[in-house]
PAVOPA-975064 format. One record per atom (N, C-alpha, C): x, y, z. Coordinates in pm, whole numbers, padded with zeros to 5 digits, always signed. Layout:
<nodes>
XYZ...
</nodes>
This chain:
<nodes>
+02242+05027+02492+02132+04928+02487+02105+04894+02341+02115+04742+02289+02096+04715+02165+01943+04762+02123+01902+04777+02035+01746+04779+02019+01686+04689+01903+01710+04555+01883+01719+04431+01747+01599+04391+01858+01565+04332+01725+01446+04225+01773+01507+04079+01798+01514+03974+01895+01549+03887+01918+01458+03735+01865+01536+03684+01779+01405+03592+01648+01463+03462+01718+01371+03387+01756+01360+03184+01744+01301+03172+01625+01328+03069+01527+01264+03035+01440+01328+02906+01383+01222+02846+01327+01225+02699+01270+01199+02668+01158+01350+02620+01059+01325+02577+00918+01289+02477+00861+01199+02435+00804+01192+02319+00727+01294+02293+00650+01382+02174+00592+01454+02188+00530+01399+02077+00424+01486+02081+00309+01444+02006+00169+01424+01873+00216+01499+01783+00359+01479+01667+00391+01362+01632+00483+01265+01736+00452+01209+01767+00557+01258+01756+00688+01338+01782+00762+01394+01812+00899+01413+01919+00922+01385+01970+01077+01396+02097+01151+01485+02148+01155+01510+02256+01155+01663+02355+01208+01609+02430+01282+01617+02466+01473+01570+02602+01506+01733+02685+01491+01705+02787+01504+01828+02933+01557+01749+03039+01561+01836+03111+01617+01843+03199+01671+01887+03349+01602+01861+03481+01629+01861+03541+01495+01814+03696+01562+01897+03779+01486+01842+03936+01518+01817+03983+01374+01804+03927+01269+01762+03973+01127+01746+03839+01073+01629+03767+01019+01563+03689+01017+01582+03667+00825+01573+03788+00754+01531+03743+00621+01704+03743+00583+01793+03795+00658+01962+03774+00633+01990+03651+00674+01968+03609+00743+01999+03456+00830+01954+03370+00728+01804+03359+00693+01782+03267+00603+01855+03245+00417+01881+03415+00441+01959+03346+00349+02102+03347+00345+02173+03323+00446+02288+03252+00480+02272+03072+00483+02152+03071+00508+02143+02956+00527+02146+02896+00378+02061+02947+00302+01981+02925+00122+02161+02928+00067+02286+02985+00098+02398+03033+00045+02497+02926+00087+02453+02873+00203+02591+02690+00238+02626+02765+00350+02604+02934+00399+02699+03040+00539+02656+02999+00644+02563+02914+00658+02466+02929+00785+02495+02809+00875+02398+02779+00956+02464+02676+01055+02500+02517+00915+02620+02461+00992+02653+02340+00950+02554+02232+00916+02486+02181+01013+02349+02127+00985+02264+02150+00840+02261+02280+00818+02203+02338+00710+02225+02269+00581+02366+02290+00518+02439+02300+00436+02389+02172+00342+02326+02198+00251+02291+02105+00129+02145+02026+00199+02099+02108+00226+01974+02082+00276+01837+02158+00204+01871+02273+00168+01790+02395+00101+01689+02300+00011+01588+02360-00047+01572+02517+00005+01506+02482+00139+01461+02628+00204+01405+02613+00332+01280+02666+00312+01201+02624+00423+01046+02706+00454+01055+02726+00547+01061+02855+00667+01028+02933+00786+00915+02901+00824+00897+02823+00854+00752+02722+00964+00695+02778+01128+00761+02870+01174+00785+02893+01318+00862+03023+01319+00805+03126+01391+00864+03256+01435+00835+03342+01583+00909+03301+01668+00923+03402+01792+00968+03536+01793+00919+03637+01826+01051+03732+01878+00974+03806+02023+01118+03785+02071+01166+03852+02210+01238+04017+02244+01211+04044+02371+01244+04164+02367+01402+04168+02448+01443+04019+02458+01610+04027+02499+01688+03888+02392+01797+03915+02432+01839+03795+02368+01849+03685+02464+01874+03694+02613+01859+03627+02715+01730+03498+02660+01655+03574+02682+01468+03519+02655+01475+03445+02526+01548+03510+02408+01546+03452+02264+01638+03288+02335+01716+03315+02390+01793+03213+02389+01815+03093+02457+01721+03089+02523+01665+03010+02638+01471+02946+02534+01458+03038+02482+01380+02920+02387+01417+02882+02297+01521+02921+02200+01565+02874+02100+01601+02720+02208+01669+02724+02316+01744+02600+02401+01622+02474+02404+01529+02568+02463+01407+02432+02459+01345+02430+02363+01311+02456+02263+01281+02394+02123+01365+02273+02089+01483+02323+02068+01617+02178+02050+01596+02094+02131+01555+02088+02230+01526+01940+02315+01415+01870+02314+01292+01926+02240+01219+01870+02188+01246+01757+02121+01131+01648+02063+01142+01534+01961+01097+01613+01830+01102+01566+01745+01034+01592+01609+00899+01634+01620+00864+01548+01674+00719+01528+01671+00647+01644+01785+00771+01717+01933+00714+01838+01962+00695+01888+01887+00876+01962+01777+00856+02075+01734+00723+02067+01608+00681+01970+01559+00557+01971+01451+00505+02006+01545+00428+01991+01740+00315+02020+01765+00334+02195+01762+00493+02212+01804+00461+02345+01839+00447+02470+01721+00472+02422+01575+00468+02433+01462+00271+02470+01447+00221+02335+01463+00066+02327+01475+00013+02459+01571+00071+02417+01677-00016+02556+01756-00014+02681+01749+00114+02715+01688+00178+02846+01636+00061+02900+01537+00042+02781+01398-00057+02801+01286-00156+02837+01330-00193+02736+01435-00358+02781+01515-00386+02895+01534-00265+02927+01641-00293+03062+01650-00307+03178+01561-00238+03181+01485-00213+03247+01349-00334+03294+01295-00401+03130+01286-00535+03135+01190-00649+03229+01257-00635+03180+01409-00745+03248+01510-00752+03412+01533-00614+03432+01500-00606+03574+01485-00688+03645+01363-00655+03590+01264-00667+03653+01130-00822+03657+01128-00875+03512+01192-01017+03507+01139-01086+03576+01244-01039+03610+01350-01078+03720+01380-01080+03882+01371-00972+03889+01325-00940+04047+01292-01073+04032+01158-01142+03956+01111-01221+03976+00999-01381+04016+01060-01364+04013+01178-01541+03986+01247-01563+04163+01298
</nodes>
């Protein structure tokens, strides 16, 4: 039984445009990507910003959202970008109360 954490995540890239993938080590991937190694798409796009982070407890699950993210428009993945933050924020400002 593998025991990796299974990562979706979404890059901003220098053209501002999305990249999601898929990923069991997250700060190696990105920088395959920052290096020209990483997906094709990528390549002379850098630098990146990590905007979006899932992880799953299979790769099944990782990979089936990484699938529907990509079929999104632009303009999903910004919402789902937005709600991600939301949440983010709602957490934090609560862990303060």
């Amino acid at each position: 039984m593998e025991n990796h954490e299974h990562i979706v995540y979404i890059l901003k890239c220098a053209d501002n445009t999305f990249y999601t993938g898929y990923t069991t080590d997250l700060e190696n991937r990105v920088q395959m990507h920052e290096n020209g190694e990483g997906a094709k798409y990528t390549r002379g796009r850098g630098p990146f910003q990590v905007v979006f982070v899932e992880k799953y407890p299979t790769k099944e699950e990782a990979m089936k959202r990484e699938y529907g993210i990509k079929q999104l428009t632009r303009k999903g993945k910004a919402q789902l970008i937005r709600d991600k933050l939301k949440e983010v924020m709602y957490y934090e400002n609560s862990e303060e109360l």
